[in-house]
C-alpha positions, 0 to 999 in steps of 0.5 A: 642541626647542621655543622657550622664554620664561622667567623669571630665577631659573628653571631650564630643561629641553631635552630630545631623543630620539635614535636611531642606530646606532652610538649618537651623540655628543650636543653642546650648543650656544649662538649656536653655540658649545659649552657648557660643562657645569660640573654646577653651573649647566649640567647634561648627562644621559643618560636612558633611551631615546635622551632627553638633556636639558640643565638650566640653574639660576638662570636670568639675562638671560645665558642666553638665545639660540639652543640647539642640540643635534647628534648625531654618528655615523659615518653622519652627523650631525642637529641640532634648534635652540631659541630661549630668551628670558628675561624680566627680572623686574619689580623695583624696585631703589635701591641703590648698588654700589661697586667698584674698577679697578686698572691700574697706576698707575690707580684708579677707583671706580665709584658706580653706582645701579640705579632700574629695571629694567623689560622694558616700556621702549622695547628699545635694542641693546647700545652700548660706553660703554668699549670694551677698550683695548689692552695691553702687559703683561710676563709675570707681570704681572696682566692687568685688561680693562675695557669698560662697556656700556648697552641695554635691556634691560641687555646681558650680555657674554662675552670671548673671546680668539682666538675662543675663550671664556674662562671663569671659573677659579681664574686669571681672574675675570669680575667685573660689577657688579649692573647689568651695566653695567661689566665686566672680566677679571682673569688673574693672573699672566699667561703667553704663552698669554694674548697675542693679540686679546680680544673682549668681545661684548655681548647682549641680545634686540634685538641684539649688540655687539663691542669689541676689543683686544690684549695683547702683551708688552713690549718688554724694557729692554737688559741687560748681561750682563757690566759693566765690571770694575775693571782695573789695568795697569801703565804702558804695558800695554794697558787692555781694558774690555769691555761687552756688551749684549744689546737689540732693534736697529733700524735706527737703530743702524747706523753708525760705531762708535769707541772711544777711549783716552786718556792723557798720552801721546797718544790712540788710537781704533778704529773699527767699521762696524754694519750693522742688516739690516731683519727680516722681520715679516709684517703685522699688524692692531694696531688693526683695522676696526670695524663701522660704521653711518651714515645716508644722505648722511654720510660715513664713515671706515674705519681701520687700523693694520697694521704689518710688515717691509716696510712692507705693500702695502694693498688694499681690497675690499668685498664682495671685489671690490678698490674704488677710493676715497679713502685715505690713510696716515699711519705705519702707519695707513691709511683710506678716506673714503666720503662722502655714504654712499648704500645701495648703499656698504653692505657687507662692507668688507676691509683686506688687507696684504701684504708678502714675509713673508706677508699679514692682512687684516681685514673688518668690515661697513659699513651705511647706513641711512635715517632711523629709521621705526617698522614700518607694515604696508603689506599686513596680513593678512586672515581665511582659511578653508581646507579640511583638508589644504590649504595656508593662505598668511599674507602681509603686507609692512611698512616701516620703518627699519632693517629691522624684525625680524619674528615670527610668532605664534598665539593669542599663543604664539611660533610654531616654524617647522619648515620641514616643516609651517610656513614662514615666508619673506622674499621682499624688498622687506619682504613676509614669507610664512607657509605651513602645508601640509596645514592642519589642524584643529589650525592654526586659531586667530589669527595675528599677524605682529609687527615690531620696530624701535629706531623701534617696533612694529607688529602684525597679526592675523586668524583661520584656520579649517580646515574638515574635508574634506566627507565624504559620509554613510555608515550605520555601523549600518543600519536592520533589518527588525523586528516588533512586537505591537500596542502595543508601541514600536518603536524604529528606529536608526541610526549615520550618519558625515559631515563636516559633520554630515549632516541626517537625514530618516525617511520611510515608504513614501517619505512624510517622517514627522510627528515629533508626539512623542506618538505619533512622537518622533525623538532626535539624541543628537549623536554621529551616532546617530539614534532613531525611536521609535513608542509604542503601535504599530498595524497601520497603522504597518506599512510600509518605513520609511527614513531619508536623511542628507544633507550637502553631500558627498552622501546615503545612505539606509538602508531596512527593513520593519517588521510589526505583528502581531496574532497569531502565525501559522504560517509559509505559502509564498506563492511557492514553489520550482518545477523549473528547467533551466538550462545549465552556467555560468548563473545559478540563482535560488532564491527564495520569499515566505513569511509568519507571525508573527513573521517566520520562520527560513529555512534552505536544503537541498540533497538534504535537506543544508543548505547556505550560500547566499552571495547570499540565493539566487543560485547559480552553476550548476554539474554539481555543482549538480544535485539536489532543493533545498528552502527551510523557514521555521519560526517559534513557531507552526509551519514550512513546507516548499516543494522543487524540482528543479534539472537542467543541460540539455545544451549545444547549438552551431549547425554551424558549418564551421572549414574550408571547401571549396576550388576543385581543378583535376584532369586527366580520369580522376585521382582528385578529393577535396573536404575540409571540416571543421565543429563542433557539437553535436550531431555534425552530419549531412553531406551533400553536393550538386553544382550545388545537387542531393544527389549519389550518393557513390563515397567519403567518408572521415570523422575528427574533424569533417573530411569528403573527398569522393573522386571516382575516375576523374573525368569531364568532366560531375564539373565544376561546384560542389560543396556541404557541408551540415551540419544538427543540431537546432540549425541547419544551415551550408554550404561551397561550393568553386567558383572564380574563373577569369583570364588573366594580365595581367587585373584580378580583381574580388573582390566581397561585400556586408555590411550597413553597419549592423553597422560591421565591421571588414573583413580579406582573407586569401589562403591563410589569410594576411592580405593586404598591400594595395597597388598590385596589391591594392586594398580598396573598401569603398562605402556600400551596403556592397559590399566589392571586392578588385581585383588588377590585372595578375593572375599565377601567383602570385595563384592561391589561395584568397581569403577575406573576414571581416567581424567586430564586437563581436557576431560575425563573417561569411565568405565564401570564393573560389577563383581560378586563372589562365590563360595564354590570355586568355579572352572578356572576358565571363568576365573579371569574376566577382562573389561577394557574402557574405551579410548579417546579419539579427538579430531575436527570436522564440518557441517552436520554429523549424524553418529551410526548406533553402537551395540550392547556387544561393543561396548561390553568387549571395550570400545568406546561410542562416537561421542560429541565433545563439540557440537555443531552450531547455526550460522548465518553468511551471505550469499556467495560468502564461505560458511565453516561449520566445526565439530568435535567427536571422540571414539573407539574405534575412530568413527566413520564420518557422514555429512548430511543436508536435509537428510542427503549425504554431502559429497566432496567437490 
């Protein structure tokens, strides 16, 4: 629901919409108690789709308040709250208004006069000129409650009986009269439900004020039951005369009793003891406290009348907590005395009475106020600009007393604090806070802050604005290649968004373009879209022509040729498709450069089949993808024709050994076999060299890639160290087996060299297994680039093969060792044996490169072969056009390199 202010006499309309399952209860509330929903003045309706709305016709000052509407279900309940203000219409009234007020035995006659009745005078709370009055009635009687009221504007009052509302009825009348300022409840023929504590609350829309008094029932006069009865005896006989009465005791009726005959003859008596017991009665407030203001320094009286068998024990508290403050008593009125009132004696004040029956107790509220001071704003607010969707704070810290009311408003509307979107918050010491989270620009306009005391008023104001977020321009329609014939205009376009509005700029061939408007107009239509018109085009328009937006956010820019022709011309292939090779999984690109007038229609065959190109003409190379391509452009005055072959030349890997060889030790005349295993392809061709000499082979087994030299019957001049070359077209690779040999308890020294400048990452294996570095096992790795593993205190169980990988993000080098120990101790000259790996070594080269054989030897002292790490590749060029033919190739030392054609050296020219 939203706030409403409105007019008397006017009807008002609330309305919700509710969803829920199962389908809620709805219930009507004002100032937090029920309406009541007569169908004559309030109205309730369910509409469709969930919409309730509650109407009140004839509108008057009484109607207005806090609204409430709740929806209950079985899964919870939610509740929306509306505040409706009613303005008194501006009249000019000069009537006179009688009426009476019976009670008893008392008559008044009201005369009362209304002059003015204007919403413009200085706003007064509610105050009792005649408050309720208690009351004693018998049942059956016609109970009157009177009270009388002033404000401004004019207070309208409700009655409630034990907290609970009364309203009018066939029994009980609420009458005022026309000026609201005398009131009263009239019950006729009263019953026991209607005794007990009435409340007459007075309202208007600067505050509220209550007045209180009890009704209880008479105390009935004695009756006798049974009267004496006219009697007569005979002389002699016994006179009984009887009398029974029927009334409340008290206490004071205990005592002796005595009866007493008397005649001629003499007298007789007979006397009787009465005992009153005192009664239980749990203590009751017959008049209770009342909320009280007074002002600093003065003193205040709070008072009580409690009554109750026995007399109660009374407590006082403030805040809850007991105090001790001077009291008296006088019968059952008690009262405490607050003097020199100070801001700290304010407060919620409680009387609480106690005896064996049970315990009451009463609160009202006691404030102390400084002397009145019309609001001042201390801190006012200030002009803000926020962006989008940011949070935008309205502050400002005010004065007065008492403490003024304080309302926020925006462009002179009430504004309704939803504490979701906008947050209003007291932070004490008078500083009030307005937040709007995630501002829009909706939320811009002029904000007031309004404070509002009996003292007077005071107002401030400033301005928010909500700038948009800044957003970079974006060309929603771009600029499109275009041609024209001589003289005809030609109109470039574009749509552009941004926030602020982007600045756009025309520019050709990267000059910004005069706007003469004679033979170069621009048009800004407001709405982001632009227009570039050139009248009477001419061949020296032609061009790249683009147009740049720019804002504070960023720029963009949008770019197309435009061609002016002077005739049509048949389309012609200044570049056209030529043969290409090219390996699985690389890029193929298509491309041409045709001409004509107008621009031609491009269609793309493959095998005389069109096809789509999904980026102009870029493809992913594939088998598939093999066969004659052609490109045809054809435009009014003719077409053109170009095709090429495309062919997927064969995969090419350098030799490259997975498994190298590893040191043996075998006893005189045993059978010794060396195993190897390489890739490549092409299959590579083995062979096989001892101590850097190709060697006569006894045996070799060959599966898969994997290569066993079998030497039988082995003799003592088979020691040495063996060697496995492998060589295809593309390059060769080697594996040596040769060992590291110690005597227990020695150091060994294992030790390579990389190049520094690669930055590797350096990792030893043992068996194939990474190693664990540690007291035994120690890494060096010098700034020269040597690599050392040292084991000390060498044993049995360091006999292995060892071997030492270098890698980085571009790839990765090896070199293998081979140890085994002995448990003689050898010369200390064999005690250290050094392995250096080999060093990388990238350069760039052309046409083809036959690598010059490596030796056995040269690997065995720590240089690394010439090694291919990107081949040469077949291309295809027309005569007289350059051809670029590029390798790669590593190795140490950097090899020597020789160009051949058809097995005759190149020479530079």
């Amino acid at each position: 629901m939203k706030s409403v202010h409105i007019k008397e006499k006017e009807t008002l309309n609330l309305s919700v919409t509710v969803t829920g399952s199962p389908q809620p209860t709805i219930a009507w509330f004002k100032d937090e108690v029920p309406i009541v929903v007569d169908n004559v003045h309030i109205v309730a309706k369910e509409e469709d789709g969930g919409r309730w709305t509650l109407t009140i016709k004839d509108l008057c000052v009484a109607d207005a308040g806090t609204y409430s509407c709740m929806a209950t279900n079985s899964s919870g309940e939610v509740r929306t709250d509306a505040k409706v203000d009613v303005e008194v219409i501006k009249v000019l009234e000069c009537k006179f208004y009688n009426w009476f007020y019976v009670s008893n035995s008392q008559h008044m006659l009201f005369h009362s006069l209304s002059l003015f009745r204007f919403l413009s005078i200085n706003p007064l709370a509610p105050t009792f000129t005649k408050s309720l009055v208690d009351q004693s009635i018998s049942i059956g009687d016609q109970l009157i409650l009177f009270c009388s009221v002033k404000g401004a504007p004019q207070p309208v009052v409700e009655f409630y009986r034990e907290g609970v509302r009364i309203k009018s009825s066939t029994r009980i009348a609420i009458e005022h009269d026309k000026t609201n300022t005398h009131w009263r409840v009239l019950i006729k023929e009263s019953s026991q439900e209607d005794l007990g504590k009435y409340r007459a609350l007075a309202k208007n829309t600067v505050g509220t004020a209550f007045s209180e008094a009890t009704v209880s029932k008479k105390t009935d006069m004695p009756v006798i039951e049974q009267g004496l009865k006219r009697t007569s005896v005979t002389e002699k006989e016994e006179i009984r005369m009887e009398v029974k009465i029927i009334k409340e005791s008290t206490i004071a009726d205990a005592g002796r009793y005595t009866v007493k005959a008397t005649n001629i003859a003499g007298s007789v008596e007979s006397s009787a003891e009465v005992e009153v017991t005192r009664a239980f009665e749990k203590p009751s407030f017959v008049k209770e406290l009342v909320s009280t203001e007074v002002k600093v320094n003065e003193t205040a009286t709070l008072t009580v009348t409690v009554k109750g068998i026995p007399t109660p024990e009374i407590t006082w508290k403030k805040d809850g907590q007991p105090v001790n403050i001077d009291n008296t008593q006088s019968d059952e009125t008690y009262s405490i005395t607050i003097s020199s009132s100070t801001i700290e004696d304010a407060g919620k004040y409680t009387c609480e009475a106690t005896n064996v029956a049970g315990t009451a107790e009463c609160s009202a509220k006691f404030a102390v106020i400084k002397d009145v001071e019309a609001p001042q704003f201390t801190e006012k607010l200030h002009p803000l600009e926020v962006k989008e969707s940011e949070s935008a704070t309205l502050s400002v810290t005010i004065t007065g007393t008492p403490q003024p009311e304080v309302q926020w408003f925006k462009d002179d509307r009430p504004i309704q604090i939803d504490n979701v979107h906008l947050i209003a918050k007291e932070e004490g010491s008078g500083h009030y806070v307005l937040t709007i989270k995630e501002a829009r620009t909706s939320d811009q306009g002029t904000y007031s802050c309004k404070a509002v005391n009996e003292a007077g008023e005071a107002q401030t104001d400033a301005t928010v604005h909500v700038a948009k977020e800044a957003v970079a321009p974006q060309f929603v329609e771009i600029l499109r290649p275009m041609e024209v014939k001589e003289t005809e205009v030609i109109n470039l376009a574009v749509t552009v968004t941004g926030s602020p509005a982007p600045k756009v700029t025309w520019f050709k061939d990267d000059a910004p373009i005069q706007i003469d408007n004679v033979h170069v107009f621009s048009k800004d239509d407001g709405s982001g879209h632009f227009t570039l018109t050139i009248k009477d085009s001419q061949v020296a328009d032609i061009g790249s022509y683009s147009c740049k937006a720019t804002n504070e956010a960023g720029e963009a820019r949008t770019e197309a040729t435009v061609h002016v022709a002077k005739e049509s011309t048949a389309p012609q292939f200044t570049e056209t498709l030529k043969p290409l090779e090219v390996k699985e999984t690389e890029m193929l690109k298509l491309s041409v450069t045709v001409t004509g007038a107008p621009q031609p229609t491009v269609a793309w065959f493959k095998d005389d089949v069109p096809i789509e190109i999904d980026n102009v003409h870029v493809l992913d190379a594939r088998v598939s993808d093999v066969g004659s391509y052609s490109c045809k452009a054809t435009n009014e005055a003719g077409e053109a024709r170009t095709e090429a072959k495309m062919a997927v030349a064969e995969e090419l890997v350098l030799p490259r050994f997975t498994e190298g060889l590893k040191a043996v030790e075998v006893d005189k005349g045993k059978p010794a076999e060396l195993t190897c295993t390489v890739i490549g392809k092409p299959e590579p061709e083995v062979t096989w060299l001892k101590d850097g000499v190709p060697i006569q082979i006894d045996e070799v087994k060959d599966s898969e890639g994997q290569h066993t030299l079998i030497i039988k019957d082995l003799k003592e001049e088979d020691t040495g160290s063996y060697t496995c070359e492998a060589v295809n077209k593309v390059g060769k690779d080697v594996t040596i087996g040769e060992e590291t040999v110690a005597s227990q308890g020695e150091t060994v020294v294992l030790e390579c060299r990389v190049n520094k400048e690669s930055q590797p990452e350096i990792r030893w294996f043992k068996d194939d297994k990474p190693i664990e570095l540690s007291q035994h096992m120690v890494m060096e790795t010098l700034d020269d680039g040597k690599i050392k593993l040292t084991i000390h205190n060498a044993t049995k169980q360091d006999v292995g093969s060892y071997r030492c990988e270098a890698i980085n993000k571009v790839g990765k080098a090896e070199t293998h060792y081979a140890t085994s120990v002995q448990e003689t101790v050898a010369d200390e000259s064999e005690q250290l044996h050094e392995m250096v790996a080999e060093t990388l070594t990238t350069g760039d080269f052309f046409f083809t490169f036959s690598p010059t054989a490596q030796t056995a030897v040269e690997t065995k002292v720590g240089r690394g072969p010439p090694e291919f790490v990107e081949l040469l590749r077949s291309c295809t060029v027309a005569e007289k056009q350059q051809a670029v033919l590029r390798c790669k190739v590593k190795g140490e030392p950097r090899p020597k390199i020789k160009w051949t054609k058809e097995g005759k050296e190149v020479c530079k020219n």
